[in-house]
C-alpha positions as CSV (number, residue, x, y, z in Angstrom):
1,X,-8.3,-8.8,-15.5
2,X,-9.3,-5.5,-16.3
3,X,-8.7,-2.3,-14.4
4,X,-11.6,-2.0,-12.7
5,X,-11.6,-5.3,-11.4
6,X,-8.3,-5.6,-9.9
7,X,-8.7,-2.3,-8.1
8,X,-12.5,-4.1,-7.2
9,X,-11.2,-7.5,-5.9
10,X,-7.5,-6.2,-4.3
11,X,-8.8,-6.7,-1.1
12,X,-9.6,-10.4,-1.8
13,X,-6.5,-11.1,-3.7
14,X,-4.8,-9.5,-0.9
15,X,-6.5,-11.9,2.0
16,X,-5.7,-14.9,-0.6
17,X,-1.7,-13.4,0.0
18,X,-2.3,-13.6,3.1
19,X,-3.5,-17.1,3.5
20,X,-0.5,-17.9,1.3
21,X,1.5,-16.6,4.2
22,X,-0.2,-18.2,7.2
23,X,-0.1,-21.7,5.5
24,X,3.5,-21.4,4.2
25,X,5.9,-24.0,5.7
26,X,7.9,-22.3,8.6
27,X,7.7,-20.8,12.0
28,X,6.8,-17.1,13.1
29,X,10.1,-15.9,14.2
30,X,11.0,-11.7,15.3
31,X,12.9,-10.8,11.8
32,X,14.1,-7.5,12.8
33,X,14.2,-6.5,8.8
34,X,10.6,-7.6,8.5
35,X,9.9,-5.4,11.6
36,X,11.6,-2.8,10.0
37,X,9.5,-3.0,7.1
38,X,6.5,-3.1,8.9
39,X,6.8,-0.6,11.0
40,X,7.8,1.9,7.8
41,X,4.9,0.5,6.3
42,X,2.6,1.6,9.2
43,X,4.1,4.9,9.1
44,X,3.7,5.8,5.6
45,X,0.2,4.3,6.0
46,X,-0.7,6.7,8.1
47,X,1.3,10.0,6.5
48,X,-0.8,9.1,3.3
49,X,-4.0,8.9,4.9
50,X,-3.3,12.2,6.7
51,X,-3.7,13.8,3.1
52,X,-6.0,11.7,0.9
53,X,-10.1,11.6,1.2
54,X,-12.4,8.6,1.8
55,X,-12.2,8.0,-2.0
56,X,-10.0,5.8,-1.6
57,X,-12.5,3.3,0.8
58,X,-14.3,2.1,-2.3
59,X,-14.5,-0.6,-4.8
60,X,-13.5,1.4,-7.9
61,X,-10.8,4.1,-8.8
62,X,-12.3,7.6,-8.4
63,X,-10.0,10.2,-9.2
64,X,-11.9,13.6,-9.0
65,X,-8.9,15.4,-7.2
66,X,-4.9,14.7,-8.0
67,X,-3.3,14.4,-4.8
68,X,0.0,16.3,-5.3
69,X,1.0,17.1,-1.3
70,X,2.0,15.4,1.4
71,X,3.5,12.2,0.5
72,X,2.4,12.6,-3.2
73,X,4.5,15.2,-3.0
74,X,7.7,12.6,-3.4
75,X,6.4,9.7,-4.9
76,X,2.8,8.7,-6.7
77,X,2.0,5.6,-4.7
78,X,2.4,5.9,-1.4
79,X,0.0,3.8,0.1
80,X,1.0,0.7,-2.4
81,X,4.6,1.3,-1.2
82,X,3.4,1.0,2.4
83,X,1.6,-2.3,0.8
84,X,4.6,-3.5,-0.6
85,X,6.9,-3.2,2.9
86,X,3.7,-4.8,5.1
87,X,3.7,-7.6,2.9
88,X,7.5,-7.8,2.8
89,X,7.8,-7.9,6.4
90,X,5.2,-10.5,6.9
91,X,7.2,-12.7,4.5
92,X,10.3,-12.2,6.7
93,X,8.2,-12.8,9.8
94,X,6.7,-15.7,8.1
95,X,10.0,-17.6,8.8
96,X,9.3,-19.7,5.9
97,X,11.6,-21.0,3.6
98,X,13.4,-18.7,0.8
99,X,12.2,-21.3,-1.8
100,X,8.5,-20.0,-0.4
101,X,9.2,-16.5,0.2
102,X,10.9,-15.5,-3.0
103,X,8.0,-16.2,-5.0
104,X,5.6,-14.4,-2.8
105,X,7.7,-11.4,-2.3
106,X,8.1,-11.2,-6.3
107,X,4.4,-11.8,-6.7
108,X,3.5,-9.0,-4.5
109,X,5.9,-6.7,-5.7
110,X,4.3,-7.6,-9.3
111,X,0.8,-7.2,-7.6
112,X,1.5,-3.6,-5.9
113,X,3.1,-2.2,-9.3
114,X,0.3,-3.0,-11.4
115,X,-2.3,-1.6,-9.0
116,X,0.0,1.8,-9.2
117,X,0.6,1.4,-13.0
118,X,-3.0,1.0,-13.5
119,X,-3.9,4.1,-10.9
120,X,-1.6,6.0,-13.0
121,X,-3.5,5.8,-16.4
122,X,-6.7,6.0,-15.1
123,X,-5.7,9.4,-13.2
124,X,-4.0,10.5,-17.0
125,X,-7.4,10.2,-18.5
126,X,-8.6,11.9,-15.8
127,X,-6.1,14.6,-15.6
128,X,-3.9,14.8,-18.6
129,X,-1.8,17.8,-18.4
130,X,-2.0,18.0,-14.4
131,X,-1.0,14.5,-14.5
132,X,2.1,14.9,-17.0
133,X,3.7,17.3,-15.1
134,X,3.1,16.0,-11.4
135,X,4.1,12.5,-13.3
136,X,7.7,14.2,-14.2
137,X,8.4,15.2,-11.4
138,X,7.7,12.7,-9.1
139,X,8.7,8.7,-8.8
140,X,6.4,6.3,-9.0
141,X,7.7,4.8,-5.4
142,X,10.7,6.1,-4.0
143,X,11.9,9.7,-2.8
144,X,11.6,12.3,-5.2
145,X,12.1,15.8,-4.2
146,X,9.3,17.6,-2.9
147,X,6.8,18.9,-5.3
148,X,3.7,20.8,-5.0
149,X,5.1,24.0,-7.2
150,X,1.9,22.9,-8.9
151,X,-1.1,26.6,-9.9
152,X,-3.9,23.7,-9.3
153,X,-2.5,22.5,-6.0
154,X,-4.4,25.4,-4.0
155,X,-8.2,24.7,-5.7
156,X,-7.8,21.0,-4.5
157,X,-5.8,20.6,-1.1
158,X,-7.9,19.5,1.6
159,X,-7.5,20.0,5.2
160,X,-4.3,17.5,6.8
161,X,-6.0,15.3,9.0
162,X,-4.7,14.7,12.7
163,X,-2.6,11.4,12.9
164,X,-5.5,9.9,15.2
165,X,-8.3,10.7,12.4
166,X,-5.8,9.3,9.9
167,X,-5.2,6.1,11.9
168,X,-9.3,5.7,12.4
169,X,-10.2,6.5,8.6
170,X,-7.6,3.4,7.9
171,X,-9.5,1.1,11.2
172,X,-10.6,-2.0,8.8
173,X,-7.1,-2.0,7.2
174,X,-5.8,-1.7,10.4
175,X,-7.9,-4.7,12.1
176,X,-7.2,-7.1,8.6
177,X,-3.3,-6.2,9.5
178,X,-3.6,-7.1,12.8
179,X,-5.8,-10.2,12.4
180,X,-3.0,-11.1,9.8
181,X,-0.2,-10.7,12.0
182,X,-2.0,-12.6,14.7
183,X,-2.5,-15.8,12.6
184,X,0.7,-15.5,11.2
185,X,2.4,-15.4,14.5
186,X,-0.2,-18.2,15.9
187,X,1.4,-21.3,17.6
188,X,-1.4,-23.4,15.6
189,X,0.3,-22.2,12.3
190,X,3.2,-24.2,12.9
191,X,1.2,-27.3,14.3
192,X,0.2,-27.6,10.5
193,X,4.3,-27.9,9.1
């Protein structure tokens, strides 16, 4: 699948995830790890958001500004990290069966990566040198140490948003979450096993 349309269809191929997850054999049970992981998840969710533009709404990869603050300050991909632990923490609160949940933990993990790995050269041909250097110096997921020494960083840096305004500019991500979670937890799920 090329680049384009892997960042184009994530949304779908992240609903088909999720309808991996509501029909997996099991029952809905309170994991505290995959609360854990969600509620990191929603936190980093919202950090990110608090610092990026709407760009990042749409179907293909824009890159006209390097993010290199906030959270991309210690790692590069954030909000695929905060991917990552959601759909992590819905496997664990899944309750399904490890023969189930190993695969899809490994498949998302696979999925997330290549969306960042992807990100990553398209923002190289967008901004080589800028890029390099930010690229250096901080991990691709993880927690570098902070960054931002960058000359650019001042030309670019947009205004930090309020946690509220970050938490509405993320509302459809938000509701396919929560509609998620519901159906997951659902006592008709487990009338299907």
């Amino acid at each position: 699948m090329s680049d384009s349309k892997l960042y184009r269809y994530r949304g779908t191929i992240s609903a088909l995830f999720g309808l991996l997850l509501i029909f997996s054999p099991g029952e809905f049970q309170w994991h505290p790890l995959g609360l854990l992981l969600i509620i990191a998840a929603l936190g980093i969710r919202v950090w990110t958001r608090q610092y990026i533009g709407e760009h990042t709404r749409g179907t293909q990869l824009e890159g006209s500004v390097l993010y290199i603050w906030g959270p991309y300050s210690r790692m590069r991909h954030p909000l695929y990290l905060a991917n990552l632990l959601f759909g992590w923490g819905l496997i664990l609160l899944s309750g399904g069966v490890w023969y189930w949940q190993l695969p899809l933990a490994i498949l998302w993990l696979f999925f997330n990566k290549t969306l960042g790995d992807r990100e990553d050269l398209y923002l190289l041909s967008i901004h080589t040198i800028e890029w390099w250097i930010w690229a250096f110096e901080t991990p691709f997921w993880g927690w570098g140490e902070k960054q931002g020494r960058h000359k650019s960083e001042h030309l670019y840096r947009e205004k930090k948003r309020s946690i509220s305004a970050a938490f509405w500019a993320d509302r459809w991500s938000w509701f396919w979450q929560l509609l998620l979670l519901l159906l997951l937890a659902s006592p008709m799920r487990g009338a299907c096993w």
